[in-house]
ROZA-981528 format. One record per residue: residue in one letter; z, x, y of N, C-alpha, C in turn. Coordinates in nm, 4 decimals, m for minus. Atoms other than C-alpha are relative to their C-alpha. Layout:
! ROZA-981528
rest|n_z|n_x|n_y|ca_z|ca_x|ca_y|c_z|c_x|c_y
A|Z|X|Y|Z|X|Y|Z|X|Y
...
END
This chain:
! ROZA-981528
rest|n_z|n_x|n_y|ca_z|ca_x|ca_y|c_z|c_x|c_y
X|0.0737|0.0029|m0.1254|8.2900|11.2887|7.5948|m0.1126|0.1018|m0.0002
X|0.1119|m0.0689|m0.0154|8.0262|11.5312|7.4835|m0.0118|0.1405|0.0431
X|m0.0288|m0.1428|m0.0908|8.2201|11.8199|7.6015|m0.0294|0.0028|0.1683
X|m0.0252|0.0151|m0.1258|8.1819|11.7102|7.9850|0.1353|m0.0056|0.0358
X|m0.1166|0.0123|m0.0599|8.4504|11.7543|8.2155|0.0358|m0.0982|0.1119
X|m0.0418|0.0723|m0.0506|8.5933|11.5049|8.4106|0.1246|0.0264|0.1104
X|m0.0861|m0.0286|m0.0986|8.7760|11.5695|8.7887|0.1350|m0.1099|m0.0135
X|m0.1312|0.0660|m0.0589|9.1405|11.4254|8.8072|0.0916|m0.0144|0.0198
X|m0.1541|m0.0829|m0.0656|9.3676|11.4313|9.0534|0.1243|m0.0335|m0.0442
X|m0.1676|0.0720|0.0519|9.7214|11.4387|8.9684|0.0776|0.0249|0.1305
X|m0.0845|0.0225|m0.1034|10.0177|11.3881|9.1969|0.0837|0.1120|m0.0265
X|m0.0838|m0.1225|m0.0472|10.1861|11.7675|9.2635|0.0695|m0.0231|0.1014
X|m0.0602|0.0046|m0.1205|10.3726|11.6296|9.5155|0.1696|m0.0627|m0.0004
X|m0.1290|0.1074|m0.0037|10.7568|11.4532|9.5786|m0.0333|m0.1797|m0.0659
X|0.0368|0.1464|m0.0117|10.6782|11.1211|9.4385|m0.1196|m0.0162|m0.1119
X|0.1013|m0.0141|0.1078|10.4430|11.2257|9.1811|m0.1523|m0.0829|0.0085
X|0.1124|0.0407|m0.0309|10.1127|11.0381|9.1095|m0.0395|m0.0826|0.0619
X|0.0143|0.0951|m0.0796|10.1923|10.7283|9.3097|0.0108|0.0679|0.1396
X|0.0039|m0.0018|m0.1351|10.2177|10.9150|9.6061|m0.1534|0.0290|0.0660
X|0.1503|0.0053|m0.0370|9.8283|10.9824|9.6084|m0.1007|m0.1298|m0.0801
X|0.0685|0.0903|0.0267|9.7359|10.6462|9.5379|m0.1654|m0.0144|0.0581
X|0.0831|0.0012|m0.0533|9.3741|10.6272|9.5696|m0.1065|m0.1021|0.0166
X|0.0726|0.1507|m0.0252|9.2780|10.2693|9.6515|m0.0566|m0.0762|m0.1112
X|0.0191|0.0633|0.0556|9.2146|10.1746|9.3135|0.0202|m0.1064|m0.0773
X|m0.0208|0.0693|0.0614|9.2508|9.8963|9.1290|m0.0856|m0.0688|m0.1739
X|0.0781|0.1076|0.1056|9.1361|9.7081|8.7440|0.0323|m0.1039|0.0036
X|m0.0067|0.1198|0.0195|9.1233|9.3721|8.7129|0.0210|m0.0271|m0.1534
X|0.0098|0.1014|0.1422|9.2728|9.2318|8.3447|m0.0999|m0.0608|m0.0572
X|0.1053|0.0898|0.1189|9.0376|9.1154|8.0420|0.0304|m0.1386|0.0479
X|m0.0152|0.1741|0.0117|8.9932|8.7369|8.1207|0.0867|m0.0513|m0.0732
X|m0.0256|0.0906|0.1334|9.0681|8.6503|7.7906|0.1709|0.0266|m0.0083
X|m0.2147|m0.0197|0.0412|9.4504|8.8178|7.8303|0.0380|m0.0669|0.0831
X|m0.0868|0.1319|m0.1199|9.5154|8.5715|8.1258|0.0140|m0.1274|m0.0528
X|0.0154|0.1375|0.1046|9.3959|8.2989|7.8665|0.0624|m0.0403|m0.0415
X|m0.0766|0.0123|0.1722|9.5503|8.3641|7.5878|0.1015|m0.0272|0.0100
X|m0.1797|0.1204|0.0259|9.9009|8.1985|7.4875|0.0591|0.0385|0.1324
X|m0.0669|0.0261|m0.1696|10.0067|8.1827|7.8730|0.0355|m0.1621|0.0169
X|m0.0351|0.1494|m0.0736|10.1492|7.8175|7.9200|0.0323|m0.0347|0.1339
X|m0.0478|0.0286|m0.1276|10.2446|7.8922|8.2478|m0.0960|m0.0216|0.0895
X|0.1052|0.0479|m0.1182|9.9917|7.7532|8.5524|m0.0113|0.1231|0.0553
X|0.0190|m0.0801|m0.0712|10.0425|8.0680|8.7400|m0.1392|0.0817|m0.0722
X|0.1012|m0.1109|0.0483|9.8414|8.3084|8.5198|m0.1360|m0.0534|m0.0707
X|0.1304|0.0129|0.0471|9.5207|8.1137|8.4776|m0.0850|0.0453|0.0557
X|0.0986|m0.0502|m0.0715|9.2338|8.2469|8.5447|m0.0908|m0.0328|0.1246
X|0.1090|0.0777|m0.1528|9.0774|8.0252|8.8091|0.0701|0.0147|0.1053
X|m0.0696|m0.0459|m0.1590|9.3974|8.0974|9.0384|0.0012|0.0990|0.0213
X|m0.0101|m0.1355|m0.0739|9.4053|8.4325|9.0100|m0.1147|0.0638|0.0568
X|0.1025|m0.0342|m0.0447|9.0314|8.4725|9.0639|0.0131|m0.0570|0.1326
X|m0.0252|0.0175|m0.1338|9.1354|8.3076|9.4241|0.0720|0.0943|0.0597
X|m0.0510|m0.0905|m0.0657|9.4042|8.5295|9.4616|m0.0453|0.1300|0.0069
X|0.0657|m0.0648|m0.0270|9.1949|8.7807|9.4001|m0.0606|0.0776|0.1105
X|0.0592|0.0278|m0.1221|8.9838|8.6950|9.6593|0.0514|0.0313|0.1409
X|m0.0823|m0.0033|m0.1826|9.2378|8.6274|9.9738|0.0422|0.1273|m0.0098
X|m0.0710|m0.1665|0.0175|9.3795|9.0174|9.8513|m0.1145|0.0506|0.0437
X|0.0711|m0.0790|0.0320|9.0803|9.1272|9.8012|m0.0793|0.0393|0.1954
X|0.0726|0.0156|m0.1784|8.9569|9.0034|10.2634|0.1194|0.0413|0.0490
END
């Protein structure tokens, strides 16, 4: 990193780092929802809906 420092918080508290959850979220590589999944649930075109209705 160039020798920069980077702020981040950790969870000092009962409950450790989930207890200062801080609204974030990542969204999965496309391509790993793709890839050898046979099941309907985890394609990408539904979860980019469910996404969505989570996301309003």
């Amino acid at each position: 990193m160039g020798g920069r420092k980077v702020a981040h918080a950790r969870g000092k508290v009962l409950g450790g780092s989930s207890s200062i959850n801080g609204m974030i979220y990542q969204r999965g590589n496309p391509m790993d929802y793709e890839a050898g999944q046979n099941q309907k649930v985890w394609k990408l075109g539904i979860l980019r809906t469910v996404y969505r209705i989570l996301k309003n």
